[in-house]
C-alpha positions as CSV (number, residue, x, y, z in Angstrom):
1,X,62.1,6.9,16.5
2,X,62.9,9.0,19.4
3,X,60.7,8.4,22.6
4,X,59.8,12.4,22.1
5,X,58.2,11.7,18.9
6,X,55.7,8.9,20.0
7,X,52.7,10.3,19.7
8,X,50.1,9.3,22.5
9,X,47.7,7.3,22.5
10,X,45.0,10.0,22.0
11,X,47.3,11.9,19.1
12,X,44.8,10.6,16.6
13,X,41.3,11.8,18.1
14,X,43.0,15.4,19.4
15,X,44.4,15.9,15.8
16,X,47.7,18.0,15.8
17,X,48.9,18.3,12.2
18,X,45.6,20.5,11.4
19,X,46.7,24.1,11.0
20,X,43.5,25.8,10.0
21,X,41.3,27.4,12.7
22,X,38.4,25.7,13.9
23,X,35.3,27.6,12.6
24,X,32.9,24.9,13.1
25,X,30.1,27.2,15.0
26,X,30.2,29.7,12.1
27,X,29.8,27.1,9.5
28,X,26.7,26.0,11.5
29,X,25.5,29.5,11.6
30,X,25.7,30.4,8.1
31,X,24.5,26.9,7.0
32,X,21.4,27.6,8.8
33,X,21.1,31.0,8.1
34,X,22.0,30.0,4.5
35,X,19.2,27.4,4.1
36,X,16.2,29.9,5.7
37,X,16.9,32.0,2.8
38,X,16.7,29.3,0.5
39,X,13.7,28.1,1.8
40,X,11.9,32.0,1.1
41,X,13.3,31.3,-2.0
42,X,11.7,28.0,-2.8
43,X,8.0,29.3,-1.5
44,X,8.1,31.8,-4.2
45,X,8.9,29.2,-7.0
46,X,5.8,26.6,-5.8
47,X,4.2,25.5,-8.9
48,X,0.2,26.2,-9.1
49,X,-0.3,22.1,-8.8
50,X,1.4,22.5,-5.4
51,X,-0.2,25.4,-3.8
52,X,-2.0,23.1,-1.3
53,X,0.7,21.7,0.2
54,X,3.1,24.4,0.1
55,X,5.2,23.5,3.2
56,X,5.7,20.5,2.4
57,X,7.0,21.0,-1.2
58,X,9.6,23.8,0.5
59,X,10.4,21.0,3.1
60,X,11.4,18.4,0.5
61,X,12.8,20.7,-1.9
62,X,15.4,22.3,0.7
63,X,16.3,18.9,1.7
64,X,16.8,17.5,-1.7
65,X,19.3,20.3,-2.1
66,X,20.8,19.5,1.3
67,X,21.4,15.7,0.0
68,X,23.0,16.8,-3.5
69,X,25.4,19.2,-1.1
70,X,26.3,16.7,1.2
71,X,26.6,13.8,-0.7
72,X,29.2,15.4,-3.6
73,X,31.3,16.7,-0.2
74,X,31.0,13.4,1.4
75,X,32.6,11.9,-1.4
76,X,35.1,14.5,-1.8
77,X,36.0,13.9,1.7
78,X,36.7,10.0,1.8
79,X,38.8,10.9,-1.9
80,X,41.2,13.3,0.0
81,X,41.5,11.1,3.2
82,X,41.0,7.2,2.0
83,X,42.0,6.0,5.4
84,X,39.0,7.3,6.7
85,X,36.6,4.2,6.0
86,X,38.7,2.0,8.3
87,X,38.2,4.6,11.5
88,X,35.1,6.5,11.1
89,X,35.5,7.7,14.7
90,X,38.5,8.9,15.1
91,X,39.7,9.8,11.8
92,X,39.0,12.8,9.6
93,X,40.0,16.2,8.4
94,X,38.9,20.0,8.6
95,X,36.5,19.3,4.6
96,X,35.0,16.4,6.8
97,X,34.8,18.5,10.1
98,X,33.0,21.6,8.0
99,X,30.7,19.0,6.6
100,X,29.3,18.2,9.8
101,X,29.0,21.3,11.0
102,X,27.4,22.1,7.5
103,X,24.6,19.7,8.3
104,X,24.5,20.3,12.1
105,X,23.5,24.0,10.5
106,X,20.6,22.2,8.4
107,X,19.2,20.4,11.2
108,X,19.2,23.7,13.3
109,X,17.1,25.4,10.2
110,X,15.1,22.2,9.9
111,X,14.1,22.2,14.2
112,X,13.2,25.8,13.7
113,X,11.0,25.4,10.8
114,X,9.5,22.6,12.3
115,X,9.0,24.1,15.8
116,X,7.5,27.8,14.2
117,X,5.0,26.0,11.5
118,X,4.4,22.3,12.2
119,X,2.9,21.4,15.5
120,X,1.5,17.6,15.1
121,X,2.9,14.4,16.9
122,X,5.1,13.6,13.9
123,X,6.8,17.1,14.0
124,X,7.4,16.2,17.6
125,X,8.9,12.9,16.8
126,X,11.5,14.9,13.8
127,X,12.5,17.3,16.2
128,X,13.6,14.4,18.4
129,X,15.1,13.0,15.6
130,X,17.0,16.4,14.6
131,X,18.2,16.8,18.1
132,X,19.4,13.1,18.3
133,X,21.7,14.1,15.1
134,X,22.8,17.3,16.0
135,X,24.1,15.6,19.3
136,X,25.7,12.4,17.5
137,X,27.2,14.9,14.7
138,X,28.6,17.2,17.2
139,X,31.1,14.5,19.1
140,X,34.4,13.3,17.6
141,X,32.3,10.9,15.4
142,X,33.0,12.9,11.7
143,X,33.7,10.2,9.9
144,X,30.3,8.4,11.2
145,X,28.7,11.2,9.6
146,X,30.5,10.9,6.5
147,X,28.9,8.2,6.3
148,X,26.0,9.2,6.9
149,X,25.9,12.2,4.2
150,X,26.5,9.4,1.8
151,X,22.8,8.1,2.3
152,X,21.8,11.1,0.7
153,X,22.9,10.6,-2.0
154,X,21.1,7.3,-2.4
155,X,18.1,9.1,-1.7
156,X,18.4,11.1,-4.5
157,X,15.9,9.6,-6.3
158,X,13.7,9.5,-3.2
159,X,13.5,13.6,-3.1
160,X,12.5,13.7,-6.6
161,X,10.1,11.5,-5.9
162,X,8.3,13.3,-3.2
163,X,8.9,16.2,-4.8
164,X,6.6,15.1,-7.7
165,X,4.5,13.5,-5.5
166,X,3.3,17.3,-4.7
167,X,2.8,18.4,-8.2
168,X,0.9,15.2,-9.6
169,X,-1.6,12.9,-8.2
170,X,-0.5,10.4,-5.7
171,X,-3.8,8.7,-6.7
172,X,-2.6,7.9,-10.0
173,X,-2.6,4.7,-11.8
174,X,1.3,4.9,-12.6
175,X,2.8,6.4,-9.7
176,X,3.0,3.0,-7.3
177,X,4.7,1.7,-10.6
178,X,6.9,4.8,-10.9
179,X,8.1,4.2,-7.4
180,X,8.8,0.8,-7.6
181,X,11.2,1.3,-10.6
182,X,13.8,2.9,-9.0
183,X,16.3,1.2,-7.6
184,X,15.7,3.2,-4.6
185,X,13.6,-0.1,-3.1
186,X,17.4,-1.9,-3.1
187,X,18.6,0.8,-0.6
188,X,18.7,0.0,3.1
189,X,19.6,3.4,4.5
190,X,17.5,3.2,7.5
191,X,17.8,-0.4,8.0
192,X,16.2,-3.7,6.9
193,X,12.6,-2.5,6.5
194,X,13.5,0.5,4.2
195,X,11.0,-0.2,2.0
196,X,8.3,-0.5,5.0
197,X,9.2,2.6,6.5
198,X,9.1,4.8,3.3
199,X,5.9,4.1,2.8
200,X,4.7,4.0,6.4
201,X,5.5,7.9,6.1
202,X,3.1,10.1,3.7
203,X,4.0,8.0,0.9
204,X,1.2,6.2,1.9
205,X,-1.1,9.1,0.9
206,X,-0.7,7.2,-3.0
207,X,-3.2,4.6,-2.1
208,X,-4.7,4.4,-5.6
209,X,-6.3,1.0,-5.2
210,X,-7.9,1.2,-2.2
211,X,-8.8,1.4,1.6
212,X,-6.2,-1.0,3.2
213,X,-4.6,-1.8,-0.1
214,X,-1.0,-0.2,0.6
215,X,-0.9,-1.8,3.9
216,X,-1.6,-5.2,3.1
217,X,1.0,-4.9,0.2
218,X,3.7,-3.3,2.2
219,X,3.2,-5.9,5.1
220,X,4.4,-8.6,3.1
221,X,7.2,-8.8,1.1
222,X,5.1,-8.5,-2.4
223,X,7.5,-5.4,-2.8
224,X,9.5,-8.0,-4.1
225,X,7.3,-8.7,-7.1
226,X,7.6,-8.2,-10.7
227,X,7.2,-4.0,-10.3
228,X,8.5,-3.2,-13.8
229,X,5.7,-4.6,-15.9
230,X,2.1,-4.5,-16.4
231,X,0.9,-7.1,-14.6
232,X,2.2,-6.1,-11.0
233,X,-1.4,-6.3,-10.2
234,X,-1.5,-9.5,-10.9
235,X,0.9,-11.3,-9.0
236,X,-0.1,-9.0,-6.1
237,X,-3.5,-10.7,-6.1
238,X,-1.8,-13.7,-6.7
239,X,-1.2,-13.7,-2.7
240,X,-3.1,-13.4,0.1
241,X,-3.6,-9.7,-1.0
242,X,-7.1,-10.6,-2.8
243,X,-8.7,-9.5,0.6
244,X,-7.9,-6.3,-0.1
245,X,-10.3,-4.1,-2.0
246,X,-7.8,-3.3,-4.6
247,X,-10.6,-2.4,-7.4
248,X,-13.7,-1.1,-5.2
249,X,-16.9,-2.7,-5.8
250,X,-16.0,-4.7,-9.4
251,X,-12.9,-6.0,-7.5
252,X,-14.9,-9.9,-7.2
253,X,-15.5,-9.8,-10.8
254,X,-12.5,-9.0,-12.1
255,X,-10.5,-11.2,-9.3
256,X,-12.5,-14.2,-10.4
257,X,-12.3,-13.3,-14.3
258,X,-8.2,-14.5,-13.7
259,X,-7.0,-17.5,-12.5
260,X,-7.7,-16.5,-8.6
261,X,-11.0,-18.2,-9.5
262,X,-9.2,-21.3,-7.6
263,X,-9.0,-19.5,-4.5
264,X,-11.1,-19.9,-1.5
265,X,-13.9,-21.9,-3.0
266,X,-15.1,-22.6,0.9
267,X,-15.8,-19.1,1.4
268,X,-19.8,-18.0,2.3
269,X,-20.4,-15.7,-1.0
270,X,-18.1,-17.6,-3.1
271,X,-20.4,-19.6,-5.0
272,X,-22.6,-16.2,-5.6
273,X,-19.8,-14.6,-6.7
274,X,-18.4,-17.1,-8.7
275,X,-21.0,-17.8,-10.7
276,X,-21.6,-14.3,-11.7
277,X,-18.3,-14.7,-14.2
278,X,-18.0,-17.3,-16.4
279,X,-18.3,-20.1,-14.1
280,X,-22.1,-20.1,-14.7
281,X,-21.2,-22.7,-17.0
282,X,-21.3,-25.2,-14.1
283,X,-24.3,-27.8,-14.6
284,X,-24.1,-29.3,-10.8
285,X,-28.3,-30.0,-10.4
286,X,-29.9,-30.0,-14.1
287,X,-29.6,-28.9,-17.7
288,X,-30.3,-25.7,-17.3
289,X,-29.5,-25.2,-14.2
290,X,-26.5,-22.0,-15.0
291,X,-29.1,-19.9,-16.6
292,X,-32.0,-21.1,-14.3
293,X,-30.6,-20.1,-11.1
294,X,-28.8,-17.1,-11.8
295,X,-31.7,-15.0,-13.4
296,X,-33.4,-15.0,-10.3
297,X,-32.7,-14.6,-6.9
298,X,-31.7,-18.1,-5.6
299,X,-28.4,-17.9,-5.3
300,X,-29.4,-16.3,-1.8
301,X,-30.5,-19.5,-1.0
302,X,-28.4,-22.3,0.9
303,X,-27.0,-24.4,-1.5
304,X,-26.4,-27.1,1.4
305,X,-30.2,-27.0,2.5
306,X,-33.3,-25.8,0.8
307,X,-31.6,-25.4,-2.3
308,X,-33.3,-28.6,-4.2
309,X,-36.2,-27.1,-3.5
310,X,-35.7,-23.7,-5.0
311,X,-34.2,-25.1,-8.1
312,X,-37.2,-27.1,-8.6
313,X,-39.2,-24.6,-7.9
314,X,-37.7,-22.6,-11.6
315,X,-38.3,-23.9,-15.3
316,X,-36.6,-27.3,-14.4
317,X,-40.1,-28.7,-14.8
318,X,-39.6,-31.4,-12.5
319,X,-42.3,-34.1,-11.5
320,X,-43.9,-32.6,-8.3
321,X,-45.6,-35.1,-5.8
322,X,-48.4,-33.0,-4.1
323,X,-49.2,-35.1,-0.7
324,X,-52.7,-33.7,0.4
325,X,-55.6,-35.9,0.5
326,X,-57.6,-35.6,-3.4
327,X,-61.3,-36.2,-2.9
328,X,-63.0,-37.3,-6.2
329,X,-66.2,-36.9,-6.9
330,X,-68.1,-39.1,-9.5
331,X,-69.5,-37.5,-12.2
332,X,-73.5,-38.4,-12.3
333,X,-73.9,-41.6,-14.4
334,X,-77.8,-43.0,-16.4
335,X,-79.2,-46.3,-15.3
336,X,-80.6,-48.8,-17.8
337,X,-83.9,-47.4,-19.9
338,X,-85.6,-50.3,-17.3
339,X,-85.0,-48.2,-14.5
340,X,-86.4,-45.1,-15.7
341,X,-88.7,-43.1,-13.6
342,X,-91.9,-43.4,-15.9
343,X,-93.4,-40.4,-13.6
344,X,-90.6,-37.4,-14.2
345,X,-88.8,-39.4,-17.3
346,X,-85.4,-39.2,-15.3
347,X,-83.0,-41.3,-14.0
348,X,-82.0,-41.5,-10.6
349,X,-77.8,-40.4,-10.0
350,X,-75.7,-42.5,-8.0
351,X,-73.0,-40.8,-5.7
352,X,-69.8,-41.6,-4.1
353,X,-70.4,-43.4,-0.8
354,X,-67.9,-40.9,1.1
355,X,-70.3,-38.0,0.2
C-alpha cells in the first residue's frame, strides 16, 4: 500500500466512501412534520374509555409507533453494517445516519407538543430530556443511537401497556399482576433501577391496594417475588410490607387470618387485634377467659396492669375478698321464763356491746 492511499487517522469519523447527499435536516423536518399529523390522527381515534385523558393516550400512542419504527430500522442498520457494535462512535452509514435524524425529528414534534399543551414541572424536566437527546443524537455518535433505538423495542410491551392503562382501570385487581408478567421487569434500559423508575412515573396512578402500598413495594426488591401466580399478595405481606394498608380497614383481619399471625406480637394493638381471629382460642387467665374478654370491652384494658382485675370483674365468678369493716348486729334473743317481766309479760333484749 502506497503512502497516498493511507487513509488518516480521521478517515473513519469524516466518512469518504458515502456517495449519497446528506439530507439529514430534511429528514428531521418531515419526521416532525410527519408525526404532528399522526398525532391529529390519533385524537380522532381515542376510544370513549379514554376521553379523560386524551393527551396522554395521543402521547403514548405516537410514541409507541415511534419505537416499532425505530427499533425494525435499528436492526436493519447493525444487519447491513455488523461492524458497527464494536465502534458505536465512529462507525455507521447513511440508513443509520437517517435514523437519527428520523428520531432527532420525533423529539422536535415531542418538545413542541410538550411546550404548546403541557406546562407542569415534569413537562419541564422532558423537554430537558428531549433537548439533551437531540444534542447527543446530533454529533458523530450514530451508532450510540443505534443503540439506543434498540431500547425501543424492548419497550414494546411497555407502550401497550400504558396504552391500556388509559382505556381500563389502573385500579384494578389484575392489572399490577398484568404488569408484572411481562418480561418487561428483566429490562434495564434506563439503568439498574428500571423497575423503580417505571413505576415512579404515572404508573404509580395503579395503586389498587392502597395509600402507600406501591411505594413500600417498589422500594424493596419484592418485584422480585412470585408475580405470576395468585398468591403475589402473599409473599408481599410476607415482608416488611404488612405496614402497608394493602386491604383498607379489614387489612388486620385478613393479615392475621395467614401465617403473619407470628409477626410482631410486641406491638401495642397486637393482642386486640389478634384475638379478634382465631386466636381467641388462647386460655392465658381462666376457662373461659376467650369468650369472656372479648364480648366486652376489656381488651382496651392493659393486659400488663389492671387487667386481673377486669377479668375478674366478668362471669369468671372468682372469690372476691371485700376489705371494709362488717358491723354485725345481733339479732334480739328471749331470756329464761325466770326472767320474765311479770308486769308487761316481755323479755328484756340484749344487744351488742359496740352499739
Amino acid at each position: 500500500m502506497n503512502a497516498t492511499d493511507a487513509k488518516p487517522p480521521s478517515a473513519e469519523i469524516w466518512r469518504d466512501d458515502i456517495k449519497e447527499p446528506n439530507n439529514g435536516y430534511y429528514i428531521v423536518l418531515s419526521s416532525a412534520v410527519i408525526f404532528f399529523i399522526v398525532s391529529k390522527i390519533v385524537l380522532l381515534l381515542v376510544p370513549p374509555v379514554a376521553q379523560k385523558s386524551t393527551w396522554k393516550w395521543k402521547n403514548i400512542t405516537v410514541s409507541f409507533i415511534h419505537s416499532i419504527i425505530s427499533s425494525v430500522w435499528a436492526v436493519s442498520c447493525f444487519y447491513e453494517r455488523p461492524d458497527m457494535a464494536e465502534d458505536l462512535i465512529t462507525v455507521f452509514t447513511a440508513l443509520s445516519h437517517s435514523l437519527a435524524s428520523f428520531s432527532v425529528g420525533y423529539f422536535v414534534y415531542d418538545l413542541y407538543d410538550l411546550m404548546a399543551t403541557r406546562k407542569s414541572r415534569q413537562s419541564v424536566e422532558l423537554m430537558g430530556h428531549h433537548v439533551v437527546i437531540r444534542n447527543v443524537n446530533g454529533c458523530n455518535f450514530v451508532g450510540n443511537t443505534q443503540t439506543e433505538a434498540n431500547s425501543c423495542g424492548d419497550n414494546f410491551r411497555i407502550h401497550v401497556y400504558k396504552t391500556k392503562q388509559t382505556e381500563v382501570d389502573s385500579r384494578g385487581d389484575n392489572f399490577r399482576i398484568h404488569i408484572f408478567k411481562t418480561k418487561q421487569t428483566e429490562a434495564n434500559s434506563r439503568g439498574d433501577n428500571f423497575i423503580i423508575h417505571i413505576f415512579k412515573t404515572k404508573q404509580t396512578e395503579a395503586n389498587s391496594r392502597g395509600g402507600n402500598f406501591r411505594i413500600h413495594i417498589f422500594k424493596t426488591k419484592q418485584t422480585e417475588a412470585n408475580s405470576r401466580g395468585d398468591n403475589f399478595r402473599i409473599h408481599i405481606f410476607k415482608t416488611k410490607q404488612t405496614e402497608a394498608n394493602s386491604r383498607g380497614d379489614n387489612f388486620r383481619i385478613r393479615i392475621f387470618k395467614t401465617n403473619q399471625t407470628e409477626a410482631n406480637s410486641r406491638g401495642d394493638n397486637f393482642r386486640i387485634h389478634i384475638f379478634k381471629t382465631k386466636q381467641t382460642e388462647v386460655n392465658s387467665r381462666g376457662d373461659n377467659f376467650r369468650i369472656h374478654i372479648f364480648k366486652t370491652k376489656l381488651t382496651e384494658a392493659d393486659s400488663r396492669g389492671d387487667f386481673r382485675i377486669h377479668v375478674f370483674k366478668t362471669n369468671q365468678k372468682s372469690t372476691v375478698v371485700e376489705t371494709t369493716l362488717e358491723y354485725t348486729f345481733l339479732k334480739p334473743t328471749r331470756q329464761k321464763p325466770k326472767d320474765m317481766n311479770l308486769k308487761t309479760g316481755r323479755m328484756p333484749q340484749v344487744y351488742s356491746p359496740g352499739l
